[in-house]
C-alpha positions as CSV (number, residue, x, y, z in Angstrom):
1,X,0.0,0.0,0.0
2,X,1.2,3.5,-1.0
3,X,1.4,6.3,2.1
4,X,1.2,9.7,0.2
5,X,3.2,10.6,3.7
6,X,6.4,8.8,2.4
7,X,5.8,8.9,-1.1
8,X,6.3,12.7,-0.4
9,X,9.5,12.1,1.1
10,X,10.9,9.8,-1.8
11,X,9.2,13.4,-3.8
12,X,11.9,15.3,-2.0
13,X,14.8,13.6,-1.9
14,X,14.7,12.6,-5.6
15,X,13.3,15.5,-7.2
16,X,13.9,18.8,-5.1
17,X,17.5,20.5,-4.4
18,X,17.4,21.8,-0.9
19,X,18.0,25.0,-2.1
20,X,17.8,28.0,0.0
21,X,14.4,28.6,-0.6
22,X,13.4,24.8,0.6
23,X,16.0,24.4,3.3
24,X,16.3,26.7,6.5
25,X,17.7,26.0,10.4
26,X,21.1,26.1,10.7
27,X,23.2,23.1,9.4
28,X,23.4,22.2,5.5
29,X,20.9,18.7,5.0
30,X,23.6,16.2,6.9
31,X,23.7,13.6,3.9
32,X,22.6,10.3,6.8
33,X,19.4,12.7,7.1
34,X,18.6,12.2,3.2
35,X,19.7,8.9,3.5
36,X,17.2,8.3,6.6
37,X,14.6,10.5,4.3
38,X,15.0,8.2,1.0
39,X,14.8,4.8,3.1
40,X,11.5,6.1,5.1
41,X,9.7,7.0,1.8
42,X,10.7,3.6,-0.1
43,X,9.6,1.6,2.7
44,X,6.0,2.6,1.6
45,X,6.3,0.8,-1.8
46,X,5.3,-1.9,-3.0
47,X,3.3,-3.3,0.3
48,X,0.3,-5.6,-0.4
49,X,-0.4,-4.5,3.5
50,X,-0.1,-1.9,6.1
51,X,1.3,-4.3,8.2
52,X,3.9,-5.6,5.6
53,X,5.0,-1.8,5.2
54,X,5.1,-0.5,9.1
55,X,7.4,-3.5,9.3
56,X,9.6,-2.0,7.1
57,X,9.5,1.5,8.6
58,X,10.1,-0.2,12.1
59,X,14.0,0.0,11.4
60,X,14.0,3.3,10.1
61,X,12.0,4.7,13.5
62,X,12.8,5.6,17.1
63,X,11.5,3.5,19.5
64,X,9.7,6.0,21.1
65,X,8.3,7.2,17.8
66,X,4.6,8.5,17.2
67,X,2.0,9.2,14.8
68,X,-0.2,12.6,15.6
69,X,-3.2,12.4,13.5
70,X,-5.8,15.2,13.1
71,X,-8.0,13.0,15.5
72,X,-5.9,14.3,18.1
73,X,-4.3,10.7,19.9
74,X,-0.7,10.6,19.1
75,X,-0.1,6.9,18.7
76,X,3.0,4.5,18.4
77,X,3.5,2.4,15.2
78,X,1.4,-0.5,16.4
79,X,-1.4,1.5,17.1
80,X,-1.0,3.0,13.3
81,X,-0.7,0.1,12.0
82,X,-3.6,-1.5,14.0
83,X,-5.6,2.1,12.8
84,X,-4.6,2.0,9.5
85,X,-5.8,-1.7,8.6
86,X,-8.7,-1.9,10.4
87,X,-10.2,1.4,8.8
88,X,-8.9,0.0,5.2
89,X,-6.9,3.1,4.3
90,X,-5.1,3.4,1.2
91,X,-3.7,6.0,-0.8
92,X,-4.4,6.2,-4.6
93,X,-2.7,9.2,-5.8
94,X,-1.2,12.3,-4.1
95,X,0.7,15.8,-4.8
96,X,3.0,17.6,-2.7
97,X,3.4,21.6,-2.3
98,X,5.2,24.0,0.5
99,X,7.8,21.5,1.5
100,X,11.0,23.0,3.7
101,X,13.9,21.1,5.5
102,X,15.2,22.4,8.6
103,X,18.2,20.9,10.0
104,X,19.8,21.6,13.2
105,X,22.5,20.1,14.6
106,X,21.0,16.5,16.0
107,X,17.3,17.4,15.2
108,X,15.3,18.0,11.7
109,X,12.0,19.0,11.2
110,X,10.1,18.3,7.5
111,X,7.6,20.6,6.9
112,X,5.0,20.4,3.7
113,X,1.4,20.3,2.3
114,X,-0.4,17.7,0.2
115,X,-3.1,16.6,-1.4
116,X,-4.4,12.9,-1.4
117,X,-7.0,10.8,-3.5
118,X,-7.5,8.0,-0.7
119,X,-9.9,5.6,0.7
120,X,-10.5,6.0,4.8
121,X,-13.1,4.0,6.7
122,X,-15.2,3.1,3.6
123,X,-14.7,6.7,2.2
124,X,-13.2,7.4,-0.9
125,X,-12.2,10.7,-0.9
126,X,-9.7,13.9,-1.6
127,X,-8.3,15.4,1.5
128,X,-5.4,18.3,2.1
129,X,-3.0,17.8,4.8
130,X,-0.1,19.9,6.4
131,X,2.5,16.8,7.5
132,X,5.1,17.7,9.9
133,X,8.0,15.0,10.6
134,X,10.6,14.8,12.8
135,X,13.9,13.7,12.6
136,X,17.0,13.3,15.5
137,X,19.8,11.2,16.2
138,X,19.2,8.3,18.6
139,X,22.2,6.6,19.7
140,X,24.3,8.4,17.0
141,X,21.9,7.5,14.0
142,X,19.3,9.4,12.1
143,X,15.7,8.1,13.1
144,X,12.3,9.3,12.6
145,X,11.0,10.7,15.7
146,X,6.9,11.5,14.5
147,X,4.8,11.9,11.9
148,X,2.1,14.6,12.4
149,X,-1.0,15.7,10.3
150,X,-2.1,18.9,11.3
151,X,-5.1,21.5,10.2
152,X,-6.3,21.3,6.5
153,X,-4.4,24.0,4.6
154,X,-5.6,26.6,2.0
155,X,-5.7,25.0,-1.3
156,X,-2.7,25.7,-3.6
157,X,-5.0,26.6,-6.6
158,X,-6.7,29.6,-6.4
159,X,-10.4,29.7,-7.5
160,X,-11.3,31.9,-10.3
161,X,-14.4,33.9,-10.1
C-alpha cells in the first residue's frame, strides 16, 4: 500500500535541491538525514499491506516514535498500523506543495502540504494535509521521531471567479 506521507518524502529527496528557498535551520541537510529521508519513503512501496509496510518503517523509527493524526491521539506504530488496517486506508494518488527542511544540529524537522486521492473508513475521498516530521539522532543515528498531520491548509490553486 502506498502512504502519500512517504511517497512525499521519496518526492523530495529525488526530485527537489534543498536550495535556500526549501531548506532553513542552521546546518546544510547532513547527507545520513537524506539517507534516513530516501529509506523512510521507499519503505512505503510496493506493500500488499499496512502491516507488511510499518514493518519496514520499524527500522528506520525511534523506539519511542509516534503518529499525531488530526484525530488528536498521538499513537505509536502499532497503534497506526492496527488504525490503518482496520479502517482499510489506502492512498491512490497524491501531490505535494510547501515542503522545507530544517536541519539543526542533532534534530530536523520536514515541513509540507499535500493533497491525497485516498480511501479511509469506507470513504473514498480527496483530502489536504499539512504533514510535519521529525527527525533526530538516537544513539548516534538518524531516526524518525513522528509523523504529524495537522489542520487542513488553504488549497494551492486559487479559485477563479
Amino acid at each position: 500500500m502506498r502512504n502519500l506521507l512517504l511517497i512525499t518524502l521519496l518526492f523530495l529527496v529525488t526530485k527537489i535541491s534543498y536550495s535556500q528557498d526549501r531548506f532553513k535551520g542552521t546546518h546544510s541537510p547532513d547527507s545520513a538525514l537524506l539517507i534516513l529521508i530516501k529509506a523512510y519513503s521507499e519503505s512505503f512501496d510496493d506493500n500488499k499491506t499496512i502491516a507488511e509496510r510499518d514493518a519496514k518503517r520499524k527500522t528506520l523509527v525511534s523506539t519511542a516514535y509516534f503518529y499525531h493524526g488530526i484525530d488528536g491521539a498521538p499513537i505509536g506504530l502499532e497503534g497506526l498500523t492496527k488504525r490503518q488496517t482496520n479502517n482499510n486506508f489506502n492512498v491512490f494518488a497524491d501531490s505535494v506543495y510547501d515542503e522545507v527542511l530544517y536541519q539543526y544540529e542533532n534534530t530536523a524537522v520536514l515541513m509540507f502540504k499535500e493533497w491525497q486521492h485516498l480511501t479511509d473508513k469506507g470513504v473514498v475521498k480527496e483530502s489536504l494535509n499539512s504533514v510535519l516530521i521529525l527527525l533526530g539522532k538516537e544513539n548516534g543515528k538518524w531516526k524518525v521521531l513522528a509523523d504529524i498531520i495537522g489542520r487542513e491548509p488553504k488549497s494551492p490553486v486559487k479559485k477563479s471567479k
